[in-house]
N, CA, C and O atoms as a Tinker XYZ file with bonds, in Angstrom:
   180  protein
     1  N     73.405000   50.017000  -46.877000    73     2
     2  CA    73.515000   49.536000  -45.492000    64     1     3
     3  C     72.283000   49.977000  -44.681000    63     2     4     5
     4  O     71.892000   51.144000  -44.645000    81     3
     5  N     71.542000   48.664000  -43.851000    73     3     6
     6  CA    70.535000   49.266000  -43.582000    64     5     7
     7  C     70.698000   49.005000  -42.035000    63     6     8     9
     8  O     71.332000   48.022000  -41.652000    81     7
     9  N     70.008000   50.064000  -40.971000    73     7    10
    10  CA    70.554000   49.849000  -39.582000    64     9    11
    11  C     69.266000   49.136000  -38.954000    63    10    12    13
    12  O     68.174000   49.656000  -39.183000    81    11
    13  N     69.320000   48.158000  -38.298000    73    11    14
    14  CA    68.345000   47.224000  -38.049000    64    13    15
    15  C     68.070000   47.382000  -36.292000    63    14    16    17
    16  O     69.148000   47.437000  -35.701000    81    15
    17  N     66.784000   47.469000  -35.306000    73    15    18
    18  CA    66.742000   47.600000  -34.335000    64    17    19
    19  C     67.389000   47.321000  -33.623000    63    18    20    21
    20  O     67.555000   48.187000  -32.764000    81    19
    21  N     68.168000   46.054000  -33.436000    73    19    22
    22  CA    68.976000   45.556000  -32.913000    64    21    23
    23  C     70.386000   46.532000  -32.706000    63    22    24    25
    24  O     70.874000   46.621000  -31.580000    81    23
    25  N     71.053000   47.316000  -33.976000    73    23    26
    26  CA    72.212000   47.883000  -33.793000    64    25    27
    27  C     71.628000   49.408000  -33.196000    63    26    28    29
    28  O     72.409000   50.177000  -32.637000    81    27
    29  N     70.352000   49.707000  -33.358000    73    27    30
    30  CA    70.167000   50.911000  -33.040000    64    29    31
    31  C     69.937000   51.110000  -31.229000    63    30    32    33
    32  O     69.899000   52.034000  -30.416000    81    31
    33  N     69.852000   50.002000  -31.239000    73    31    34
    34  CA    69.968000   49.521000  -29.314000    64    33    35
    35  C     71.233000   49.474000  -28.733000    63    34    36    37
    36  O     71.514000   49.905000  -27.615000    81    35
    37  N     71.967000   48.952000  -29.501000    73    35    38
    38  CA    73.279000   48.366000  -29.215000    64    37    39
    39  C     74.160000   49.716000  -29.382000    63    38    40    41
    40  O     75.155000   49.800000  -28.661000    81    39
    41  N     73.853000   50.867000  -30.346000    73    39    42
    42  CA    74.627000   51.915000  -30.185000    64    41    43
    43  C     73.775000   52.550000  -28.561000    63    42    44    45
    44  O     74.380000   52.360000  -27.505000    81    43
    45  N     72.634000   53.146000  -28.541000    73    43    46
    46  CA    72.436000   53.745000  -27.565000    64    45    47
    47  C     72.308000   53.112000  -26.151000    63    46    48    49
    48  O     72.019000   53.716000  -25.118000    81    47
    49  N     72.559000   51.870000  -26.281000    73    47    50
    50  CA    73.160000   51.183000  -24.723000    64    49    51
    51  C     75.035000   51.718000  -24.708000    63    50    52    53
    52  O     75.697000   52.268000  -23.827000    81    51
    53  N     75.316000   51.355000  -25.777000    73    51    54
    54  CA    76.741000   52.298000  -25.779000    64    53    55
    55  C     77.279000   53.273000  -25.484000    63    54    56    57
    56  O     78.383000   53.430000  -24.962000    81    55
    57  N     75.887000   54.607000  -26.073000    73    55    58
    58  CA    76.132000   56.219000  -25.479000    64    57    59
    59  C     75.669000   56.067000  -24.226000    63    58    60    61
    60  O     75.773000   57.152000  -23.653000    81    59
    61  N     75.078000   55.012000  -23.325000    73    59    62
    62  CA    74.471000   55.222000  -21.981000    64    61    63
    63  C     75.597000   55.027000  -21.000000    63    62    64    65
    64  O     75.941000   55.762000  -20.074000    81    63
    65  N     76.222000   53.587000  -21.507000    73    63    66
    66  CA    76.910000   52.453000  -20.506000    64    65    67
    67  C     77.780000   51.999000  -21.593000    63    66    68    69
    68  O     77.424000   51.474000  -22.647000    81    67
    69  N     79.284000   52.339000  -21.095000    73    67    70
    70  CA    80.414000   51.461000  -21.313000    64    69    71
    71  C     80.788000   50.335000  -20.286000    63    70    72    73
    72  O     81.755000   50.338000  -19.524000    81    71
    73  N     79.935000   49.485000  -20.407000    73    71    74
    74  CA    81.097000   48.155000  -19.835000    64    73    75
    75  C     82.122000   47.711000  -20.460000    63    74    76    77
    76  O     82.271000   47.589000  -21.676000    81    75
    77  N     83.042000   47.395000  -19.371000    73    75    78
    78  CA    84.575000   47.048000  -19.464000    64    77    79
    79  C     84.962000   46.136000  -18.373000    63    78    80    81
    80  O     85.433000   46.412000  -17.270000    81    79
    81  N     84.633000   44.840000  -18.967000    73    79    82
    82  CA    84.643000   43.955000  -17.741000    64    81    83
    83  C     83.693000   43.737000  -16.237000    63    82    84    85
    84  O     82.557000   43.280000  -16.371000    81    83
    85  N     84.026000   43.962000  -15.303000    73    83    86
    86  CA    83.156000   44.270000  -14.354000    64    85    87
    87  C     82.518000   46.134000  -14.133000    63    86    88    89
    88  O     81.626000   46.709000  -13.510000    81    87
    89  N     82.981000   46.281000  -14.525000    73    87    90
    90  CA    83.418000   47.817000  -14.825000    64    89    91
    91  C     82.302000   48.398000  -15.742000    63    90    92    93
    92  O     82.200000   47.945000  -16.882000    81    91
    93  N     81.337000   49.517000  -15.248000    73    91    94
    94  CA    80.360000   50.163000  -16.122000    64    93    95
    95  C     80.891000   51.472000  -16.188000    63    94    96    97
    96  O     81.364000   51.878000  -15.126000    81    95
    97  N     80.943000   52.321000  -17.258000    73    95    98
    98  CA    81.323000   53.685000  -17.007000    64    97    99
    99  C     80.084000   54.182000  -17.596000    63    98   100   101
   100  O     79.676000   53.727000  -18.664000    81    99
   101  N     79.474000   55.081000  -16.961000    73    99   102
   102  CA    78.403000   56.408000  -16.846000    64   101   103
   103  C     78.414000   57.148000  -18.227000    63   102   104   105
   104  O     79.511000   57.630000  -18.508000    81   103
   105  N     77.309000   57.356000  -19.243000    73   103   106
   106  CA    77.367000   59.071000  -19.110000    64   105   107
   107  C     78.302000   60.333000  -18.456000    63   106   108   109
   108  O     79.326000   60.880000  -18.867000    81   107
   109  N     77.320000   60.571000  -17.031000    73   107   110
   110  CA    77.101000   61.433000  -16.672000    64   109   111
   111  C     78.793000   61.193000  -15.824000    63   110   112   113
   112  O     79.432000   62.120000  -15.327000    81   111
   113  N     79.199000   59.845000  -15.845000    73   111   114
   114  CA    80.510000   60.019000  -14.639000    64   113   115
   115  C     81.481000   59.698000  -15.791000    63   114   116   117
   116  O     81.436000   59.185000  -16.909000    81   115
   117  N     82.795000   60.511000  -14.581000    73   115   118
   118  CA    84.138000   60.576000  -16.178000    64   117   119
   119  C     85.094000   59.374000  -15.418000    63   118   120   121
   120  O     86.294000   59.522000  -15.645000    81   119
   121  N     84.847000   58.557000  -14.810000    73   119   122
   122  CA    85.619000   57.497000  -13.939000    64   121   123
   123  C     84.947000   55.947000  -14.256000    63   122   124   125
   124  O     83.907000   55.755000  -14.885000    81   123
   125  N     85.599000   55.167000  -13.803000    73   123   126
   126  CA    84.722000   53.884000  -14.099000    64   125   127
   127  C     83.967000   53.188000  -12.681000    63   126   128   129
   128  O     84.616000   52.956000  -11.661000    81   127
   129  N     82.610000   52.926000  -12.804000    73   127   130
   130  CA    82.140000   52.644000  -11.248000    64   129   131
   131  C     81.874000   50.999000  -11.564000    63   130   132   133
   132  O     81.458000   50.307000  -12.493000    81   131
   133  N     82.422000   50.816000  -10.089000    73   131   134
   134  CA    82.053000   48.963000  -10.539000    64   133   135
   135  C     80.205000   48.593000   -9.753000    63   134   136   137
   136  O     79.484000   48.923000   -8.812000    81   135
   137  N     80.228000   48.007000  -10.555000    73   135   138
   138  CA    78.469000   47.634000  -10.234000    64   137   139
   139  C     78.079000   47.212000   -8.585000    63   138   140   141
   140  O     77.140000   47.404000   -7.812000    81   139
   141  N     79.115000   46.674000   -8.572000    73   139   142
   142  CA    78.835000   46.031000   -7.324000    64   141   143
   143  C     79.041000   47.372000   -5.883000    63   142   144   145
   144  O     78.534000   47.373000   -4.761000    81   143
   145  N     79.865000   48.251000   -6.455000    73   143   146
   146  CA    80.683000   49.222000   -5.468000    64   145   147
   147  C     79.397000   50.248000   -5.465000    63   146   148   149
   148  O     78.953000   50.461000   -4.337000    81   147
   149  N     78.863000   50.781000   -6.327000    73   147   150
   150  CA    77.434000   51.564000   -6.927000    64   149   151
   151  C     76.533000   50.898000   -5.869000    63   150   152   153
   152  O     76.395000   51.627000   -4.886000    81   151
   153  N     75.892000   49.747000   -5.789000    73   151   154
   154  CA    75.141000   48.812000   -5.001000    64   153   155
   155  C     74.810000   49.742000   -3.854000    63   154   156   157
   156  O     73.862000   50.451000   -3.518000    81   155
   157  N     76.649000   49.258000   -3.167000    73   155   158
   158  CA    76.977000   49.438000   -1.331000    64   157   159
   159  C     77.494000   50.673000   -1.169000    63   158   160   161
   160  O     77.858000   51.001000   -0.040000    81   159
   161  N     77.654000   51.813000   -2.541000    73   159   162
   162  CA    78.079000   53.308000   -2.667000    64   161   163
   163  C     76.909000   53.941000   -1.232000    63   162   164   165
   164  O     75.720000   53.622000   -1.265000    81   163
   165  N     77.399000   54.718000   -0.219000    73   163   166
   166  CA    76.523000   55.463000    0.791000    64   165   167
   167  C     76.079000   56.436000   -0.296000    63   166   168   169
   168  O     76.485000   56.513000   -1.456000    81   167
   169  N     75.072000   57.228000    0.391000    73   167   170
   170  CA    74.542000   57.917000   -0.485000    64   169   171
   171  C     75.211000   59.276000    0.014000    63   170   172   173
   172  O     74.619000   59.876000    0.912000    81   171
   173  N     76.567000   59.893000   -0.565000    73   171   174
   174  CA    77.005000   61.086000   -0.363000    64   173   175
   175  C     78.099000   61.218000   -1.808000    63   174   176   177
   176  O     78.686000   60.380000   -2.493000    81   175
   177  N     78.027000   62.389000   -1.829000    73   175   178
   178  CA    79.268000   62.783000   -2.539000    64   177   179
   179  C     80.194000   62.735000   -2.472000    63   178   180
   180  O     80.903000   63.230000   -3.348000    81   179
């Protein structure tokens, strides 16, 4: 089995970004942020 650029992208867009519909989940966040909400997110904690 040989792993071809293509899957080696496709895993580490995976460890980056879970999309789930409209829905991206983070790395770094343990919740799911919607793309659009991230956009118009103020900038605070």
């Amino acid at each position: 089995m040989s792993q071809t650029k293509k899957s080696t992208q496709e895993d580490f867009s995976k460890k980056k970004k879970k999309k789930l519909g409209n829905f991206v989940i983070d790395e770094d966040s343990d919740y799911p942020v919607h793309e659009e909400y991230v956009k118009e997110r103020p900038t605070k904690n």
